[in-house]
N, CA, C and O of each residue as an XYZ file, in Angstrom:
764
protein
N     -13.572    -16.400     13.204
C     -14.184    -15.292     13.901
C     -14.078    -14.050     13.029
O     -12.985    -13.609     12.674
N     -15.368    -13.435     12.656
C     -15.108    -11.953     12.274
C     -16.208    -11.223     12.975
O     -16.978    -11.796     13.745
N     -16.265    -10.026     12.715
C     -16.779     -9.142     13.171
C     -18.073     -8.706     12.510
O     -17.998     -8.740     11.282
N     -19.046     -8.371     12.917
C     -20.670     -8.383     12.643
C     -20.562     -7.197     11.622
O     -21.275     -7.440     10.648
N     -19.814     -5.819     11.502
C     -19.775     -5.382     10.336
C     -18.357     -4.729     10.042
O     -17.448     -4.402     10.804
N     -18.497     -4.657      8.642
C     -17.634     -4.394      7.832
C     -17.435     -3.172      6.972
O     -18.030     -3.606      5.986
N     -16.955     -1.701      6.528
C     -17.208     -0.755      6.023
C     -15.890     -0.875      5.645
O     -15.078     -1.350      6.438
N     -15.533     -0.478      4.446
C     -14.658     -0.169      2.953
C     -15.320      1.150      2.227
O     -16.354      1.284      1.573
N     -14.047      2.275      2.710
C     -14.710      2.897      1.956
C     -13.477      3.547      0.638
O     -12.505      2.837      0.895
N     -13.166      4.200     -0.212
C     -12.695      4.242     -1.359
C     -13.063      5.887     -1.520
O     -14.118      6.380     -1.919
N     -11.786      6.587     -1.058
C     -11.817      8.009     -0.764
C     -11.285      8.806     -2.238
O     -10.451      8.364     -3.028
N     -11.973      9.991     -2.326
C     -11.220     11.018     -2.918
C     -11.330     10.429     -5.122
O     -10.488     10.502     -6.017
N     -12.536     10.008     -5.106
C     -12.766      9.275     -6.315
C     -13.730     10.404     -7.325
O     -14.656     11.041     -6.824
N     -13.429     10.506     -8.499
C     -14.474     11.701     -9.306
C     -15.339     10.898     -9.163
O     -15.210      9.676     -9.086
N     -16.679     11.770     -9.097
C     -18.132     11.316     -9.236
C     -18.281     11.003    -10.617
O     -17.936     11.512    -11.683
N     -19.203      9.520    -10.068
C     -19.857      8.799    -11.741
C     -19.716      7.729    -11.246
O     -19.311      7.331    -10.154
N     -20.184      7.151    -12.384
C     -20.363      5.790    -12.462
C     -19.154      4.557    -12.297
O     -18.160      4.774    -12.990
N     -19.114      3.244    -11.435
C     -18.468      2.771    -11.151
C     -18.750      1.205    -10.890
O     -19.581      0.706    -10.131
N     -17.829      0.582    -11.729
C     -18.209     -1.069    -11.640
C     -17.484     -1.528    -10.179
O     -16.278     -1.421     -9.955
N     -18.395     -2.011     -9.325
C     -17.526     -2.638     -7.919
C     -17.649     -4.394     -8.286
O     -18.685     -4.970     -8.618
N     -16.581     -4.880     -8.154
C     -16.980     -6.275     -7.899
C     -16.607     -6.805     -7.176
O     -15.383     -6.918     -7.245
N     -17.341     -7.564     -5.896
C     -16.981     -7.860     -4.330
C     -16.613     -9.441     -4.790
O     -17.338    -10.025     -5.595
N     -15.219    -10.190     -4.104
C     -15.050    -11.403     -4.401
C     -14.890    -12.443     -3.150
O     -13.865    -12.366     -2.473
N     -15.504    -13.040     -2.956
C     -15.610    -14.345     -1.428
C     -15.154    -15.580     -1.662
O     -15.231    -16.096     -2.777
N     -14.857    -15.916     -1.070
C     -14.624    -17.566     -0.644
C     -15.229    -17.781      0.556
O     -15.097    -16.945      1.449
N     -16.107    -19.130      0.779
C     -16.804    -19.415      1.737
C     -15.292    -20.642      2.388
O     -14.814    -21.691      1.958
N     -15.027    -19.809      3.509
C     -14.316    -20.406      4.456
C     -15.352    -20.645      6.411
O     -16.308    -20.081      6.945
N     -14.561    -21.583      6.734
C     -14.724    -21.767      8.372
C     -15.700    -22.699      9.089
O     -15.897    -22.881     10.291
N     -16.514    -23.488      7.488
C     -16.836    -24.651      7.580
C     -16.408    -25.805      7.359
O     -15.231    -26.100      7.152
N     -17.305    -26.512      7.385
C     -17.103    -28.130      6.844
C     -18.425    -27.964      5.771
O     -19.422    -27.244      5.809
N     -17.823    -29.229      4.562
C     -18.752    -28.688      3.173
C     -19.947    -29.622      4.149
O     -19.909    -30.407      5.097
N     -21.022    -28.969      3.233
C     -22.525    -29.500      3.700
C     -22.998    -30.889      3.356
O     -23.966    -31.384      3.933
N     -22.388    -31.459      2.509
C     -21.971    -32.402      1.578
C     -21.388    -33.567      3.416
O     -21.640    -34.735      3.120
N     -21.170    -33.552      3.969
C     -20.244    -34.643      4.789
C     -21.216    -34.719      5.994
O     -20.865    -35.474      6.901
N     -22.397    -34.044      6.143
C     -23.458    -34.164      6.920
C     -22.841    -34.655      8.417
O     -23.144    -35.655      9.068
N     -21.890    -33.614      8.719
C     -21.707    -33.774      9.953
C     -21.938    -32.589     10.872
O     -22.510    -31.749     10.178
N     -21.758    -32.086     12.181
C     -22.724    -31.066     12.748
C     -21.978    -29.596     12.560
O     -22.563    -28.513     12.597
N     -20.496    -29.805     12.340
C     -19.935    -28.487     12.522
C     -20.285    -28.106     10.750
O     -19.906    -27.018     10.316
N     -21.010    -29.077      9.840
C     -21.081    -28.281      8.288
C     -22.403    -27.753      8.626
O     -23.123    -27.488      7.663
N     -22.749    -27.599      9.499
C     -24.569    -26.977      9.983
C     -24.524    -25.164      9.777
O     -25.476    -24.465      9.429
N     -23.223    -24.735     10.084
C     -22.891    -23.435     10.568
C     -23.206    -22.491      8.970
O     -23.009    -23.098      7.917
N     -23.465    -21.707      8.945
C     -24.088    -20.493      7.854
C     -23.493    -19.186      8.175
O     -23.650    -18.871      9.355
N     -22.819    -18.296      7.412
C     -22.050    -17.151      7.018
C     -23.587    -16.315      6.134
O     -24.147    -16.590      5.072
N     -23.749    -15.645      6.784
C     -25.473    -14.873      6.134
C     -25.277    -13.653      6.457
O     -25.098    -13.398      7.648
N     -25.261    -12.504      5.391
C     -25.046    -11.217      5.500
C     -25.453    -10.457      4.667
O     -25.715    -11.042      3.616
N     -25.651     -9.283      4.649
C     -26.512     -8.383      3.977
C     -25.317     -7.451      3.536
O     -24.464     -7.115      4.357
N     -25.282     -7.095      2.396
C     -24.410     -6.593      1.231
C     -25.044     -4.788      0.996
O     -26.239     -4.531      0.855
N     -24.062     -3.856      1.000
C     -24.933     -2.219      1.252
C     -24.015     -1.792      0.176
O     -23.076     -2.577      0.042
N     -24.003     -0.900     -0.540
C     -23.154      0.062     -1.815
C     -23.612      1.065     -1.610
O     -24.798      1.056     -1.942
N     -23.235      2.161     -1.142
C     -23.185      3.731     -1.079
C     -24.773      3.471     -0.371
O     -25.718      3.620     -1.146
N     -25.042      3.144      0.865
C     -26.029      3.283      1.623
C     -27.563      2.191      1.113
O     -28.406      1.876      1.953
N     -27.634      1.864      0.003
C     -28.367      0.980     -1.180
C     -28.121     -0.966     -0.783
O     -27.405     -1.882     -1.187
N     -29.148     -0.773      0.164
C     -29.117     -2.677      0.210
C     -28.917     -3.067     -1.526
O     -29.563     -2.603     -2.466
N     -27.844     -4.031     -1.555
C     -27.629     -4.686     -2.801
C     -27.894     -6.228     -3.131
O     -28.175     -6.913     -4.115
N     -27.656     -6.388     -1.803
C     -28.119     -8.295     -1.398
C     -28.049     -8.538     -0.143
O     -27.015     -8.514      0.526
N     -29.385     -8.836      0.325
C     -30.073     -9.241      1.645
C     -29.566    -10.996      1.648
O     -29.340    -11.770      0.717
N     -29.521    -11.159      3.098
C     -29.310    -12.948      3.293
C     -28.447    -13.263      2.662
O     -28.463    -14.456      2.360
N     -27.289    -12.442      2.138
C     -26.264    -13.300      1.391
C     -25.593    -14.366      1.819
O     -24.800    -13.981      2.678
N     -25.505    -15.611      1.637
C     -24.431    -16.617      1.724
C     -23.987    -17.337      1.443
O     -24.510    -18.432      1.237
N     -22.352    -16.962      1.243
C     -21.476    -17.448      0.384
C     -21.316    -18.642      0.106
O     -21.082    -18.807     -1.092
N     -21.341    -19.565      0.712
C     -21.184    -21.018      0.182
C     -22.112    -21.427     -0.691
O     -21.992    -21.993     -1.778
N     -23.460    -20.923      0.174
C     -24.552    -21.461     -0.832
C     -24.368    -20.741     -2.313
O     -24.493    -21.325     -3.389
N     -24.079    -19.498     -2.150
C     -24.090    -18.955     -3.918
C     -22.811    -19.597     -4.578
O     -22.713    -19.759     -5.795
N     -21.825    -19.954     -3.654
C     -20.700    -20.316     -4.576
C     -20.824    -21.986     -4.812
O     -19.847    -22.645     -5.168
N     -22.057    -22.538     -4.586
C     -22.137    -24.130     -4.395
C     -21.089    -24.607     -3.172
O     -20.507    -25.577     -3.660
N     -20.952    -24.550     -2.815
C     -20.238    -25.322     -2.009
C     -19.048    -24.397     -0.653
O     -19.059    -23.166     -0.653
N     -18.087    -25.204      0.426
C     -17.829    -24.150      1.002
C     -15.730    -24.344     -0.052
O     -15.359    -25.337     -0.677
N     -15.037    -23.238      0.134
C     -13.778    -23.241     -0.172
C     -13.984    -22.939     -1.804
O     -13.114    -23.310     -2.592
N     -15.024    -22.337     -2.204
C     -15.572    -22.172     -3.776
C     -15.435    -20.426     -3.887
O     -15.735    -19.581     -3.044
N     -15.030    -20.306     -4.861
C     -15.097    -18.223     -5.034
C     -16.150    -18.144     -5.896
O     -16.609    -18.916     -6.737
N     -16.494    -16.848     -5.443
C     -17.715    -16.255     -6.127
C     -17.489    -15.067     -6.461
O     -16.887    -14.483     -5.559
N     -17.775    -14.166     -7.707
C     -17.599    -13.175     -7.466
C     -18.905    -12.426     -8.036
O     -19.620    -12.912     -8.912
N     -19.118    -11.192     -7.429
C     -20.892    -10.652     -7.632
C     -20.303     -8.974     -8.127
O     -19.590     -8.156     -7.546
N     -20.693     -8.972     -8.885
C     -21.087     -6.966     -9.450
C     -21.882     -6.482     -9.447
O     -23.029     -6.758     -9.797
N     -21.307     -5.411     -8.932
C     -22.500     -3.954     -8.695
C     -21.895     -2.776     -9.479
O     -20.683     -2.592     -9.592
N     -22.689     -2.131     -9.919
C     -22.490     -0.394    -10.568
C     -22.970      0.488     -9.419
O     -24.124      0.448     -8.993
N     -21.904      1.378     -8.891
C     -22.385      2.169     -7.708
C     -22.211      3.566     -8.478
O     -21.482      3.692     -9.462
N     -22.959      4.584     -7.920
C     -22.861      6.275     -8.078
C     -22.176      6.878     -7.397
O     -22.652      7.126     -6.289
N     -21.094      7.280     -7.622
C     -20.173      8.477     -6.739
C     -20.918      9.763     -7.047
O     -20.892     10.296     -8.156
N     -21.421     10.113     -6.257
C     -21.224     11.550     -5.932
C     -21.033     12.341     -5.116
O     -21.221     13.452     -5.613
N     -20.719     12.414     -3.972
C     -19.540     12.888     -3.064
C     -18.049     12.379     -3.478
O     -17.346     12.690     -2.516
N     -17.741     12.137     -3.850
C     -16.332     11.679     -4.280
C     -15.778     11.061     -3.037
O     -14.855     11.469     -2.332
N     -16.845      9.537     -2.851
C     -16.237      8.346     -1.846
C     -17.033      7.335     -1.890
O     -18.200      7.703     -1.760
N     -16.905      6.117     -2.029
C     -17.422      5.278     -1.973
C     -17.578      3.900     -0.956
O     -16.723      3.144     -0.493
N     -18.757      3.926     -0.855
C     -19.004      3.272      0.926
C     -19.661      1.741      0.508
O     -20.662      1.442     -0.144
N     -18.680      0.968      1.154
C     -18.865     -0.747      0.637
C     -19.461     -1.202      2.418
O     -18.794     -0.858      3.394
N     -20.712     -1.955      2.548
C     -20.960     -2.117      4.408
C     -21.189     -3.584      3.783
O     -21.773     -3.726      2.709
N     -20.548     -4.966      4.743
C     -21.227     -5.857      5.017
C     -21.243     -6.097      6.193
O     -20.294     -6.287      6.952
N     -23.160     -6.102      6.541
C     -23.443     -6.546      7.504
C     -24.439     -7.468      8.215
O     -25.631     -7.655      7.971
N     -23.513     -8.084      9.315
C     -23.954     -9.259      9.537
C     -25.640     -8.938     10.394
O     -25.719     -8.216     11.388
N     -26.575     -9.476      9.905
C     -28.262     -9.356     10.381
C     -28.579    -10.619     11.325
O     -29.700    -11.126     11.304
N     -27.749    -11.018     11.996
C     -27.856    -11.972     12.613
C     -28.961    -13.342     12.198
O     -29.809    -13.901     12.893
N     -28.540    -13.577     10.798
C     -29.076    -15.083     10.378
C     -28.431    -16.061     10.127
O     -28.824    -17.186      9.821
N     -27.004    -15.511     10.296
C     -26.339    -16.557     10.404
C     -25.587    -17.278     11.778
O     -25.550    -16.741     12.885
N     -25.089    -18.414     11.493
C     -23.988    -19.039     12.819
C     -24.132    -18.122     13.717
O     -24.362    -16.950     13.419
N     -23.972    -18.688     15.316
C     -22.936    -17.703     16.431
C     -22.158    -18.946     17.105
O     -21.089    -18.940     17.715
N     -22.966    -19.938     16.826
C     -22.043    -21.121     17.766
C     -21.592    -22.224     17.223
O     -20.922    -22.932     17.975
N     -21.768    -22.629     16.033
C     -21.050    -23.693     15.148
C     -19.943    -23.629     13.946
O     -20.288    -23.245     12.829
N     -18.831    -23.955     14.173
C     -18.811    -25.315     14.574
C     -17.447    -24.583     16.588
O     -16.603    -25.226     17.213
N     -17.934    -23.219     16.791
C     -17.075    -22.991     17.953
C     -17.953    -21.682     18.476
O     -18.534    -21.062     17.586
N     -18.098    -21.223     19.784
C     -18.996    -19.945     19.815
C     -18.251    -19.128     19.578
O     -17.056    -19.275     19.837
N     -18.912    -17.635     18.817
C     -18.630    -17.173     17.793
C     -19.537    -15.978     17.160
O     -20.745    -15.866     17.369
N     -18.783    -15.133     16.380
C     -19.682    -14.280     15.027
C     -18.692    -14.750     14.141
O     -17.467    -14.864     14.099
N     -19.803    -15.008     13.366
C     -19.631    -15.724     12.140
C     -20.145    -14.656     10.950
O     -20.680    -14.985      9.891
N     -19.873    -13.427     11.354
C     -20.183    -12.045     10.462
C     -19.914    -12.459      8.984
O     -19.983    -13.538      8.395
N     -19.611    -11.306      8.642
C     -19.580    -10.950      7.142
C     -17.521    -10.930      6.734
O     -16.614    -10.377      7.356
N     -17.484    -11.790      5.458
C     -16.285    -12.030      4.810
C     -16.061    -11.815      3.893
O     -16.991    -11.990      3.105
N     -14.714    -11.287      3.285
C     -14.984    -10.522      1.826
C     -13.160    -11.030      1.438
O     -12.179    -11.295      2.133
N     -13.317    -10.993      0.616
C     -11.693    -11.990      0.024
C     -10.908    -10.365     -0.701
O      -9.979     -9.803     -0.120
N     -11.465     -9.883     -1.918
C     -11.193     -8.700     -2.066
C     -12.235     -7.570     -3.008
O     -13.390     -7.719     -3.406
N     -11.548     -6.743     -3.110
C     -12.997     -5.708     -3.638
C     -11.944     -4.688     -5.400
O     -10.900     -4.051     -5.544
N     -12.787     -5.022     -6.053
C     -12.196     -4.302     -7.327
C     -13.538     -3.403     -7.968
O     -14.736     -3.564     -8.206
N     -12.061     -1.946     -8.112
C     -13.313     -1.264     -8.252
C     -12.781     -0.168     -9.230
O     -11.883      0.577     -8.841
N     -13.406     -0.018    -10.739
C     -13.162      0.667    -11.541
C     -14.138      1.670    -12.331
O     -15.317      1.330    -12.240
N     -13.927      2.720    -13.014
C     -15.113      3.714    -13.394
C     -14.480      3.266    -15.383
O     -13.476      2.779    -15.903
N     -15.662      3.752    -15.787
C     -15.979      3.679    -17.393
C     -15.914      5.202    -17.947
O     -16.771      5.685    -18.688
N     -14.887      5.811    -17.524
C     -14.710      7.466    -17.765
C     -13.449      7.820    -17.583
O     -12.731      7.185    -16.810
N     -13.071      8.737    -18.176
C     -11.276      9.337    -17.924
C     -11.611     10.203    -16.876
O     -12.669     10.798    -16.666
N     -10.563     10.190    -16.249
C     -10.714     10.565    -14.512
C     -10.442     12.403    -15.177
O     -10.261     12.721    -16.352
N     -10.490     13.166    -14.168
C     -10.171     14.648    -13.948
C      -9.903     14.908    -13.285
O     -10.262     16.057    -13.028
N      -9.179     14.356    -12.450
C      -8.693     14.923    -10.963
C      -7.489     15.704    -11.217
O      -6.655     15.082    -11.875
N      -7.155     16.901    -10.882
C      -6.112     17.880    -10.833
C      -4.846     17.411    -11.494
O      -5.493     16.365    -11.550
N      -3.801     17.167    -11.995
C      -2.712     17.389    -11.790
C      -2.743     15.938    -12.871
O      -2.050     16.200    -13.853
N      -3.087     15.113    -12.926
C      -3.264     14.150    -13.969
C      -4.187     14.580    -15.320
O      -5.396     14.765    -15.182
N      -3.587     14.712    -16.524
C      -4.442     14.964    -17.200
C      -4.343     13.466    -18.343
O      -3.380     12.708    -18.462
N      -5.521     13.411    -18.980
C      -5.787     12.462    -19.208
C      -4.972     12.070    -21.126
O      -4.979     12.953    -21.984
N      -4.438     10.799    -21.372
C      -3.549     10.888    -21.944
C      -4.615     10.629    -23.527
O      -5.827     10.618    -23.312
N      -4.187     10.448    -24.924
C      -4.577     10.078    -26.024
C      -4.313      9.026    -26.050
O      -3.345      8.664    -25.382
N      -5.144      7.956    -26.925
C      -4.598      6.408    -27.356
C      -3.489      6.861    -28.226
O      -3.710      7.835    -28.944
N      -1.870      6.068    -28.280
C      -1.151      6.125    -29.316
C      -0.276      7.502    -28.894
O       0.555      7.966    -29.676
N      -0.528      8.072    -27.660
C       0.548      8.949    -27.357
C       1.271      8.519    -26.092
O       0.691      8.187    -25.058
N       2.224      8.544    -26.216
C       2.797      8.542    -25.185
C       3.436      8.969    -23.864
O       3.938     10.089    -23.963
N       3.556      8.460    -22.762
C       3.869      9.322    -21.599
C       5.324      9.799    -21.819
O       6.208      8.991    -22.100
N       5.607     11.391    -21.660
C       6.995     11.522    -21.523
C       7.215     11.528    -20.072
O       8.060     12.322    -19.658
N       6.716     10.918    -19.382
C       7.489     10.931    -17.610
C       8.449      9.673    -17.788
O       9.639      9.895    -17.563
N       8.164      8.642    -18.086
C       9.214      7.932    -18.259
C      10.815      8.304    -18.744
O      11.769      7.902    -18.077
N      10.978      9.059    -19.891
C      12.031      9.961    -20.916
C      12.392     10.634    -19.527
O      13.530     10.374    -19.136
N      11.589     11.494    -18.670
C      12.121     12.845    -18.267
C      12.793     11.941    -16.927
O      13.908     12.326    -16.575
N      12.213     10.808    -16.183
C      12.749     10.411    -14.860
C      14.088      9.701    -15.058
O      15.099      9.712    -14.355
N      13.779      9.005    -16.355
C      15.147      8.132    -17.137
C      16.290      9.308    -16.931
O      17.357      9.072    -16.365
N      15.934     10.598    -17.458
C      17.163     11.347    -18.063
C      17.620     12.106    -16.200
O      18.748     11.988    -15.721
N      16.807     12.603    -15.695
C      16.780     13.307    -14.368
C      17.566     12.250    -13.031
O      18.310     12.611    -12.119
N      17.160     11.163    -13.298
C      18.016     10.401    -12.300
C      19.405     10.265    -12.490
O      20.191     10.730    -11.665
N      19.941      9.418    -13.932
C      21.169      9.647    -13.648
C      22.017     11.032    -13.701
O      23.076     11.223    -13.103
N      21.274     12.051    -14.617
C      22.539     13.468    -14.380
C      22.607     13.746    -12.924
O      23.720     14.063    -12.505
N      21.559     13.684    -12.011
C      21.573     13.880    -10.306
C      22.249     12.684     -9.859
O      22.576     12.712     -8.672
N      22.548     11.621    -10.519
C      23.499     10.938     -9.398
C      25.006     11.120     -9.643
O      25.915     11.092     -8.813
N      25.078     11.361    -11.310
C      27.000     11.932    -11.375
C      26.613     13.049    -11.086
O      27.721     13.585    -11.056
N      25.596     14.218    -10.731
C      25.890     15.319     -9.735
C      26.867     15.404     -8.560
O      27.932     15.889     -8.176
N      25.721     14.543     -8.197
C      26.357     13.950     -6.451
C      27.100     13.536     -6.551
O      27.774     14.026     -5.645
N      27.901     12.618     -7.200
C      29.529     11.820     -7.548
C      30.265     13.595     -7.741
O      31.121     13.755     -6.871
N      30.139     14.571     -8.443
C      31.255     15.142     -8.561
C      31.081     15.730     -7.298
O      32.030     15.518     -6.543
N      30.342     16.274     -6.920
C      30.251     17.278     -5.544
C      30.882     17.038     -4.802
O      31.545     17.881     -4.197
N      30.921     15.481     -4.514
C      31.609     14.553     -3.195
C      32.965     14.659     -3.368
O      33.636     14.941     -2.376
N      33.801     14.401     -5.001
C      34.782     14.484     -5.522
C      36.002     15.287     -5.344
O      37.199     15.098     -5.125
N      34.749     16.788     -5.630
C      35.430     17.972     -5.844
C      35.749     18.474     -3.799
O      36.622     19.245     -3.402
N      34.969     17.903     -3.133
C      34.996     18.041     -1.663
C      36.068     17.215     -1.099
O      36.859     17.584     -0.231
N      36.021     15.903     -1.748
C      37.054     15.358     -1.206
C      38.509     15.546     -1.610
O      39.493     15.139     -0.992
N      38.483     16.183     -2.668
C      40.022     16.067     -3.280
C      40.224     17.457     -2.244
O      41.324     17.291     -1.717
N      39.695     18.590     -1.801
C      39.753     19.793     -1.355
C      40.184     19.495     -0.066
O      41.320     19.907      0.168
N      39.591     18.865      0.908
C      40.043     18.364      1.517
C      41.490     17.861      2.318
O      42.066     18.131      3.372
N      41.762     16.678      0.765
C      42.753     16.301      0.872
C      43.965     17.157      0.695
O      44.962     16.924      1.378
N      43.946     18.297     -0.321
C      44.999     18.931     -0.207
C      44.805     19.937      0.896
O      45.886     20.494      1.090
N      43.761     20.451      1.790
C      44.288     20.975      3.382
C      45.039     20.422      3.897
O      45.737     21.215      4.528
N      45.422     19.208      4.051
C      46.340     18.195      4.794
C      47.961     18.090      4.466
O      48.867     17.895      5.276
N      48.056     18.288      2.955
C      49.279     18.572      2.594
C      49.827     19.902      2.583
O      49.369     20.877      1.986
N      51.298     19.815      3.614
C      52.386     21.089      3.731
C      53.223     20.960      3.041
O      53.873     19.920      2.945
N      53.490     22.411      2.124
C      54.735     22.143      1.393
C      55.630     22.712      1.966
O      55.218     23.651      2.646
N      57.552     22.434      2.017
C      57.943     22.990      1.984
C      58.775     24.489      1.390
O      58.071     25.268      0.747
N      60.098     24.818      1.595
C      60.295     26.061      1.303
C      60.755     25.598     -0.679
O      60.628     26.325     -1.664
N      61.232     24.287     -0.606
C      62.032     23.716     -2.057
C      60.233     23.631     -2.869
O      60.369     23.889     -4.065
N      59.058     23.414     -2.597
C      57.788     23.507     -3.001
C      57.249     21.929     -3.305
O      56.427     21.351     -4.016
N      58.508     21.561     -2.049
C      57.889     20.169     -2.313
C      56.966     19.835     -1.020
O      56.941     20.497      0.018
N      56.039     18.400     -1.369
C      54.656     18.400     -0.637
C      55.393     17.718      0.557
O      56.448     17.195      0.200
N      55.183     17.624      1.527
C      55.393     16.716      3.418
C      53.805     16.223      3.372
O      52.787     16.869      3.126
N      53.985     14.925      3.683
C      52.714     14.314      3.430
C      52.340     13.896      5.184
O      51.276     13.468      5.632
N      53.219     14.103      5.686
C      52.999     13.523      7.289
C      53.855     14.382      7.758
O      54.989     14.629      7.347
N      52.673     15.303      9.546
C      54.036     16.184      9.975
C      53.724     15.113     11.289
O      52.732     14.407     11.477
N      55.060     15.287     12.183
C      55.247     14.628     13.198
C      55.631     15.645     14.240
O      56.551     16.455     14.125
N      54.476     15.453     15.715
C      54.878     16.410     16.724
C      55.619     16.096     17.360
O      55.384     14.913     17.610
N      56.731     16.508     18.006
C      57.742     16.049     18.651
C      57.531     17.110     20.209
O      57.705     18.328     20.196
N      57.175     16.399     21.315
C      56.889     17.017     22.378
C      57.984     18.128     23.119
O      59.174     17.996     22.834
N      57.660     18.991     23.871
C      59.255     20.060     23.631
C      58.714     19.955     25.113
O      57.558     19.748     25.483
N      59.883     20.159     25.880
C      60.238     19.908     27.396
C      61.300     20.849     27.806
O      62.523     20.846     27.664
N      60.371     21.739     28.414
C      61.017     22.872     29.494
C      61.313     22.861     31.061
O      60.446     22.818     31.934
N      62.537     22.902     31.241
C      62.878     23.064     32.473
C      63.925     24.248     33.395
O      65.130     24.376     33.176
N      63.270     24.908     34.272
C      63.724     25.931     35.108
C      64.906     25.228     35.681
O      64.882     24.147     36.269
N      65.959     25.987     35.432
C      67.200     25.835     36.862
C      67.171     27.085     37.457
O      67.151     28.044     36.686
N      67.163     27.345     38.907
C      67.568     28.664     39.810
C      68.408     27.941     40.654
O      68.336     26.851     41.221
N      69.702     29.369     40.541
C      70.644     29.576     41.406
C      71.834     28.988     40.882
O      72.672     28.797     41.764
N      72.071     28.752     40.106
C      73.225     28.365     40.019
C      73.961     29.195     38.610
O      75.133     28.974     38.305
């Protein structure tokens, strides 16, 4: 069972040019090949990229030969709003009741999607071949001095601590344990 349509969309991307490649496996039949009634059933859907029919009547088994076969199909889409809108939808030519009643919509295994340009988005700037990133150097060096930070802080707190607890006496030696000894008052009158 899936659902008659499908929208993927791929937010917050620089405008330009962009290789999408949508990848399927034809599942939820029986192969066509065993000519029995539940391999009758058809997965048929119409394929959209940024609003742009890309492939009408698509279906997967048949393009992948057979059903439990991957296929994978590319498209070059145009960003320019900086988002990209993937629709499959089902046009009702395929299945609703074989081999169980049903939508037998549109199925998509996964979607890869890369541009042929160095990005510009804020705060990333784009590196040289043969240079290297110093974020690695700076997180290497920044993590451990902040964790023997935190080791002495705790250190210097706990040893502080510990000597509130110790009383010395008048000779300047330390009493490591004081003991309260309960004091008990009692009135006599008249005598």
């Amino acid at each position: 069972m899936s659902p008659e349509s499908l929208r993927y969309y791929g937010l917050g991307l620089d405008n330009g040019l962009y290789n999408v490649s949508l990848f399927f496996v034809g599942t939820g039949f029986d192969a066509r090949s065993s000519q029995i009634w539940e391999s009758l059933g058809r997965r048929v859907f119409n394929i959209y990229i940024q609003g742009s029919l890309e492939l009408k009547d698509f279906d997967i088994s048949k393009e992948a030969g057979g059903v439990e076969r991957a296929i994978r199909k590319n498209f070059v889409a145009n960003v320019s709003e900086n988002y990209l809108e993937i629709h499959l939808f089902w046009a009702r030519k395929g299945t609703c009741c074989i081999p169980v009643q049903g939508c037998y919509g549109p199925l998509i295994s996964a979607i890869h999607v890369a541009s042929d340009f160095v990005s510009t988005v804020l705060g990333i700037l784009p590196s040289t071949p043969g240079e290297k990133s110093k974020l690695g150097l700076i997180i290497g060096i920044a993590v451990p001095v902040g964790g023997v930070t935190l080791i002495l802080i705790f250190a210097v707190f706990y040893i502080k601590r510990r000597s509130l607890h110790h009383i010395h006496d008048e000779d300047g030696k330390s009493i490591t344990a004081v003991v309260e000894v309960p004091v008990i008052y009692s009135l006599r009158i008249g005598q």
